[in-house]
C-alpha positions in Angstrom: -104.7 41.9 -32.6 -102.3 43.8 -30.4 -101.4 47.1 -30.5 -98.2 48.7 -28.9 -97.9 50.9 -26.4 -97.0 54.7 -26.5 -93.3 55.5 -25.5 -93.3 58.9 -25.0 -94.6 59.2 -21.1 -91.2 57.1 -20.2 -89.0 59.5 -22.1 -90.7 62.1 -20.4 -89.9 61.3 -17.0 -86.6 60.3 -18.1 -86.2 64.1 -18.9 -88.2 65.6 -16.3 -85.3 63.5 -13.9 -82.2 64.9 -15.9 -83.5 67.9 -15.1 -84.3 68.0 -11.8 -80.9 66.7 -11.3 -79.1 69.7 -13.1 -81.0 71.9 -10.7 -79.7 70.2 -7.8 -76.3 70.2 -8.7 -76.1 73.7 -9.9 -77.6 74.5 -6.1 -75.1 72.8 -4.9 -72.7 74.2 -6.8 -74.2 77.6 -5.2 -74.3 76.5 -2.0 -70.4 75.7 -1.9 -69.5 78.8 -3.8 -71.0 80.8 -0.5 -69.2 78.8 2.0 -65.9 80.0 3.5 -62.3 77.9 2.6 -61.7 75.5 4.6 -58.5 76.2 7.1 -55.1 74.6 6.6 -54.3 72.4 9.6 -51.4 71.9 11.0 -50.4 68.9 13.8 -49.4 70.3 17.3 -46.4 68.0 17.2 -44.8 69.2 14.4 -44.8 72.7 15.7 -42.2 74.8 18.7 -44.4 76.8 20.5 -44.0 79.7 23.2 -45.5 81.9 25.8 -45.2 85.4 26.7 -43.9 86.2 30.0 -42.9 88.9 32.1 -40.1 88.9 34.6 -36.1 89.6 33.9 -34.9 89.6 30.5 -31.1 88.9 29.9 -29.6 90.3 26.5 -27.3 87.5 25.6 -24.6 87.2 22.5 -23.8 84.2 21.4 -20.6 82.7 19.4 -18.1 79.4 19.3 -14.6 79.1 19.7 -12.1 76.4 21.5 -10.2 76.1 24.7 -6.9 77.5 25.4 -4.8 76.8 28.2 -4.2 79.8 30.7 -0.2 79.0 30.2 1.6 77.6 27.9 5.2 77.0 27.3 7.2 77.1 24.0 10.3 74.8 23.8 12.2 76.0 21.5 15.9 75.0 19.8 19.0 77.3 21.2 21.2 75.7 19.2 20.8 74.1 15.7 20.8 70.5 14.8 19.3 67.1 13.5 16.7 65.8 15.6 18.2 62.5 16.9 15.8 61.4 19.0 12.1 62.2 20.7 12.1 61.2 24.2 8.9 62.3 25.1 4.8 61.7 23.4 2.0 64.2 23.9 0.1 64.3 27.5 3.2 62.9 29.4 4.0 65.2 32.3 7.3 67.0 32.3 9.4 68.7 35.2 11.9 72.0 33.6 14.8 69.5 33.6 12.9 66.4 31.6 14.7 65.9 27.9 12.2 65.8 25.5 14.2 65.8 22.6 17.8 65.0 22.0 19.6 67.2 19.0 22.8 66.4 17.1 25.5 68.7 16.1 28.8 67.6 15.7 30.4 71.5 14.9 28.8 72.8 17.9 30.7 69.7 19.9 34.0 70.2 18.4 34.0 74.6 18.8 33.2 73.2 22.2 36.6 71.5 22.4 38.7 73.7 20.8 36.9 76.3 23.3 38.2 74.3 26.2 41.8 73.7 24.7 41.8 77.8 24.3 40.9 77.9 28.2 43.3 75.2 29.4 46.1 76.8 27.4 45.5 80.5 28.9 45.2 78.8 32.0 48.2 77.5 31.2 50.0 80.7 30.2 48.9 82.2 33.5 50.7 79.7 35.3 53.8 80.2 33.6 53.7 84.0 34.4 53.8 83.4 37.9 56.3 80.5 37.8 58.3 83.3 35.9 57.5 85.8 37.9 58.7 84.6 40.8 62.2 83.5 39.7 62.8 86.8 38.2 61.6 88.1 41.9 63.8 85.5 43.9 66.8 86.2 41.6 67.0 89.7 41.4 66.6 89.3 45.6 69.8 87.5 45.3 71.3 89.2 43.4 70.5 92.4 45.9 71.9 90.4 48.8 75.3 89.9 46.7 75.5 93.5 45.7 74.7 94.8 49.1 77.5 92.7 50.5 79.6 93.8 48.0 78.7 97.6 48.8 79.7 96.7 52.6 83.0 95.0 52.0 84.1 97.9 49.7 82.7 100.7 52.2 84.9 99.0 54.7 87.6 98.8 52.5 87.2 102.3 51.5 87.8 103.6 55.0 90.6 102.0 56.1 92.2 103.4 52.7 91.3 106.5 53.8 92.3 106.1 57.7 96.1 104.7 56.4 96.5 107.9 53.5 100.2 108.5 53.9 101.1 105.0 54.7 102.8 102.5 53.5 99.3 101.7 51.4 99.4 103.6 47.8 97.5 105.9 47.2 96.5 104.4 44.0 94.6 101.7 45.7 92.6 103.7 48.3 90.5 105.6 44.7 89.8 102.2 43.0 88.6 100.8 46.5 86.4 104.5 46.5 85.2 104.1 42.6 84.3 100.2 43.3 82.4 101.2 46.3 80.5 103.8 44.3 79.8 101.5 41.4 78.4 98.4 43.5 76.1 101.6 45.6 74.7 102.3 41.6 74.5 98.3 41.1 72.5 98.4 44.2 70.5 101.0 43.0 69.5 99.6 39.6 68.9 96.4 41.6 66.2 98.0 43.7 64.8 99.9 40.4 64.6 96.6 38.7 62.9 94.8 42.2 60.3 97.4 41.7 59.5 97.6 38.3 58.6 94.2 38.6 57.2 94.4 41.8 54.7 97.0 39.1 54.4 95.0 35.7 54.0 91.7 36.8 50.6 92.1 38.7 49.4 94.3 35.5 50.2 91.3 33.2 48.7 88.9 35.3 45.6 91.1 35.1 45.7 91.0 31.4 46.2 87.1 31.3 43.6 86.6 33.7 41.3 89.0 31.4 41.7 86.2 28.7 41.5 83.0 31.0 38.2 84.5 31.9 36.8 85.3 28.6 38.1 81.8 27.1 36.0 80.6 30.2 33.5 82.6 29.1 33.9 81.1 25.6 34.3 77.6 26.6 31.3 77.7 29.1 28.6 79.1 25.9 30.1 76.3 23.6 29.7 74.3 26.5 26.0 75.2 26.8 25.5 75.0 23.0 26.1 71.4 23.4 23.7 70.4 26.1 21.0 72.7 25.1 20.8 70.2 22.0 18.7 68.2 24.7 15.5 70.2 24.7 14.1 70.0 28.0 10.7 70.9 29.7 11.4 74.2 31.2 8.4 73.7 33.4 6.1 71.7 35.4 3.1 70.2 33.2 2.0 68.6 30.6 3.4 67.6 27.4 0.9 68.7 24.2 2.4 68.5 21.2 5.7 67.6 19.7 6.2 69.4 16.4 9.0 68.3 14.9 10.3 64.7 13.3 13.2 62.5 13.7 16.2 63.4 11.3 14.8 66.9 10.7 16.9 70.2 11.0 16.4 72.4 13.4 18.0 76.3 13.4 17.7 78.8 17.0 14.5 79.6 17.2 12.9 76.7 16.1 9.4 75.7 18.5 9.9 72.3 19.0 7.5 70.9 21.7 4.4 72.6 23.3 3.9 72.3 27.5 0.9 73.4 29.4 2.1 74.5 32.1 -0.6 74.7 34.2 -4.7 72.4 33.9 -6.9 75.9 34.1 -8.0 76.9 30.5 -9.4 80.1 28.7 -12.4 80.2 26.3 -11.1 82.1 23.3 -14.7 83.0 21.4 -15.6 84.4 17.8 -18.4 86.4 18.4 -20.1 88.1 14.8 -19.0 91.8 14.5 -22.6 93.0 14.2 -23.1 91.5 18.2 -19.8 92.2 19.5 -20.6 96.3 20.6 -22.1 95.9 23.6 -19.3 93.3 25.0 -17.0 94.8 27.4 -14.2 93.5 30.0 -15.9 91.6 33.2 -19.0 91.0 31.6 -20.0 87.1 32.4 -20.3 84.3 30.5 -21.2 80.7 29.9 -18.9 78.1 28.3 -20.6 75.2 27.0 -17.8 72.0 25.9 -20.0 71.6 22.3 -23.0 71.9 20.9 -26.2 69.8 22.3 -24.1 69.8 25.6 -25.8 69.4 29.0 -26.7 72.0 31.2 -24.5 70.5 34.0 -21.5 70.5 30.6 -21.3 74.7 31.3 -18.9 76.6 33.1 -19.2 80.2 34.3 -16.8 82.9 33.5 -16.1 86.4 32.7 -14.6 88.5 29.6 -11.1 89.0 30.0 -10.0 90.6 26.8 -11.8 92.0 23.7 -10.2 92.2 20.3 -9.9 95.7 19.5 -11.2 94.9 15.6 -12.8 92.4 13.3 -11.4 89.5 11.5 -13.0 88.3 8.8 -16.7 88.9 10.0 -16.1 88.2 14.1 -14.5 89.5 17.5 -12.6 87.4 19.2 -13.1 87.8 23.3 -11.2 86.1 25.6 -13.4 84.6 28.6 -11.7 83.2 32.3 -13.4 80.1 33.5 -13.9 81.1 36.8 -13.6 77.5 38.7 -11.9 74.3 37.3 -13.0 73.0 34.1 -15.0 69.4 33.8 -12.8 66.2 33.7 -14.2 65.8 30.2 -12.5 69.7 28.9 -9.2 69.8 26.8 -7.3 71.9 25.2 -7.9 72.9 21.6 -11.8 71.6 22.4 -14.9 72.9 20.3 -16.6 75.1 22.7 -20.1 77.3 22.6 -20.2 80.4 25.0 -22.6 83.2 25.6 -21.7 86.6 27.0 -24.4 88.7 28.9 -24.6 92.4 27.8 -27.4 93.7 29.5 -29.9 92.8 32.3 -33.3 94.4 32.9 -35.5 93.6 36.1 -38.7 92.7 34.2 -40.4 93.0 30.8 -42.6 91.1 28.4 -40.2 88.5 26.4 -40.8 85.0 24.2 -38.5 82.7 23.4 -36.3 83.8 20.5 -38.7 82.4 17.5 -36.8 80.3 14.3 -35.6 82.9 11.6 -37.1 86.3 13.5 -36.0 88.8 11.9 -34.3 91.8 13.5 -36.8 95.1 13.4 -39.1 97.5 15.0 -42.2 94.3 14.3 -42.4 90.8 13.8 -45.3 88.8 12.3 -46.4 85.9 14.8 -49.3 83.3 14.7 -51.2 83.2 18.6 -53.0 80.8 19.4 -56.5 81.1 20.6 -56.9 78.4 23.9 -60.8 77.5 22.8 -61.0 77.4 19.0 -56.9 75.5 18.9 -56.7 78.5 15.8 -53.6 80.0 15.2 -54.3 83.8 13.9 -51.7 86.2 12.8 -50.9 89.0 14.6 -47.9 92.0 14.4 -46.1 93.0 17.8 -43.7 95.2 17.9 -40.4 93.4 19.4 -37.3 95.1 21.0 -33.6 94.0 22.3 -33.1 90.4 21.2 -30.7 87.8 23.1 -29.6 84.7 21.8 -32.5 82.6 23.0 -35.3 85.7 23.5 -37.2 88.9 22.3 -38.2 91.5 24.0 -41.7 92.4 23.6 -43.0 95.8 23.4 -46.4 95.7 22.3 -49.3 93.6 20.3 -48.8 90.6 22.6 -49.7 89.9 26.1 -48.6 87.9 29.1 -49.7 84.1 29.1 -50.4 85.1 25.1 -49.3 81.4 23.4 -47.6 81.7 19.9 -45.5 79.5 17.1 -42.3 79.9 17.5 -41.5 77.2 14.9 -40.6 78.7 11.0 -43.9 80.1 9.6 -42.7 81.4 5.9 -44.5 78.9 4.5 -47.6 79.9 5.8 -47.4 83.7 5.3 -50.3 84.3 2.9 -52.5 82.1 5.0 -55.0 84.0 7.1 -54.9 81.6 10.1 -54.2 77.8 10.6 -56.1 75.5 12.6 -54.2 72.9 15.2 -54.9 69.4 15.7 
């Protein structure tokens, strides 16, 4: 007859196991409760990184703006008018007597008419003065030659009246040959009184007639200019950039019609931020880049010419010379980046400008330790900041290596390992 087995030894070891394994893991447990966190890691690629280094430091401002040309000449309407016709398109070249566009005004032309029918009839006028003039002058001459005769042939007369008194000649006859003789002499008189009153008033109203021949000339020869000054022309030698009005619009004086560049050099006109603008002054030099991303070979060198004297809306405008001739690529009107230097200082710790420092006596920076590849936090105290460096005062060395890349979202991290 069998008999079974006892169980309990089994059930024993089956517990003694459980329990060694509880130990275990609650040493383990233990174990990794003592040991440090482990470090965030970060990849080297995906991180800008810098090093300190002494030498000069350049205090730099930065802002963008567009291309303006040196000189630029407004055409503009002297007389008003439809716009009949556009002879010209943008970037053609001009000369000061190209039409660029052709006006219609069909007042203007007929004051100009009547202006030169008031001239030709003064003109006119003046003529017949002289024509007039003359006769009276020729007649009255004549008429002097007559009377003088006259006086002569009564003079005679008179004295051989007065030679033959007592003769057989009356008496009677030798006074009416004296009284003729005296009135011809006052004829002759008023003749030569006459001669030379004329001789006094006609030059005087000559002067007055030509007065209004030559301000009907005058007249004739603005009406005259009204009319072909409704062909706008270029004014200048250059280039053609813009044509501002349309066909069939009206135009009054005044009215810009047509923009010419007059000559190819061009200005930088920059919109530097107010709070960077106060250490920019006249002569100062610059760098014009023709966009953003451009290549190095894309910038020209200038200086300031011209600082704004205040802010508009949150920027300075300066006004920079390019001081060669601009690339082939440059235009008018073109999206440019410049930088001004402010300041230059013969040598001095600086980094590269990190992403989102913030302006102040200190700055927060991870360095990088060359063995271990473990960025650890460190404060240095920065000073003047350019547009693409710091100045560093203190808490970092020459050769030191740090991020330069934005770190915010590692700020309560107590170093970060590279890999």
């Amino acid at each position: 007859m069998d008999v079974p087995r006892p169980r309990r030894p089994r059930a024993l070891r089956r517990a003694l196991w459980i329990s060694l394994g509880g130990i275990a893991l609650g040493g383990i447990a233990l174990a990794l409760q003592q040991l440090e966190p482990p470090l965030p890691s970060v990849a080297r690629t995906s991180i800008w990184t810098g090093r300190v280094e002494a030498g000069p430091f350049v205090v730099r401002v930065r802002g963008s703006g567009t291309l303006r040309p040196e000189a630029i000449r407004w055409l503009t309407t002297e007389s008003s008018g439809r716009v009949e016709e556009i002879l010209l398109e943008p970037g053609m070249a001009v000369e000061p007597d190209t039409p660029v566009v052709r006006l219609e005004n069909l007042d203007l032309r007929l004051q100009a008419l009547a202006a030169s029918r008031d001239m030709h009839d003064t003109e006119a006028e003046l003529i017949a003065h002289d024509r007039q003039t003359e006769r009276d002058r020729l007649e009255l001459e004549a008429e002097l030659v007559s009377l003088n005769a006259e006086v002569e042939s009564a003079r005679r007369r008179s004295e051989a009246y007065i030679e033959m008194q007592g003769s057989v000649i009356p008496r009677l006859e030798g006074e009416d040959s004296a009284r003729r003789l005296a009135e011809l002499v006052d004829r002759s008189e008023l003749g030569q009184q006459r001669l030379a009153l004329l001789g006094r008033m006609a030059p005087r109203q000559r002067l007055g007639l030509e007065r209004q021949r030559r301000e009907s000339q005058s007249v004739e020869q603005v009406r005259r200019e009204m009319v072909d000054r409704l062909l706008v022309r270029g004014s200048a030698n250059g280039i053609l950039q813009d044509v501002l009005v349309e066909l069939g619009q009206w135009v009054v004086p005044g009215t810009a019609v047509a923009k010419v560049i007059v000559n190819r050099r061009l200005q930088a006109e920059l919109r530097i931020p107010a709070e960077q603008a106060g250490g920019i002054s006249v002569g100062q030099r610059a760098q014009i880049r023709t966009g953003y991303g451009s290549s190095k070979d894309a910038a020209m060198a200038g200086h300031v010419r011209r600082v704004a004297p205040a802010a508009n809306e949150g920027t300075v405008e300066v006004e920079v010379v390019l001081d060669g001739e601009p690339p082939e690529g440059a235009r008018p009107d073109q999206s440019v980046e410049g930088s001004i230097e402010i300041e230059r200082t013969a040598s001095t710790l600086h980094l590269p400008r990190p992403v989102g420092l913030a302006l102040g006596d200190s700055s927060r920076f991870f360095r990088i330790d060359p063995t271990t590849h473990v960025a650890s936090p460190v404060l240095a105290r920065t000073g003047r900041v350019s547009v693409d460096s710091v100045e560093i005062l203190s808490g970092l060395d020459e050769g030191d290596e740090v991020i330069l890349s934005d770190t915010a979202r590692f700020s309560n991290e107590a170093a970060l390992r590279l890999e």
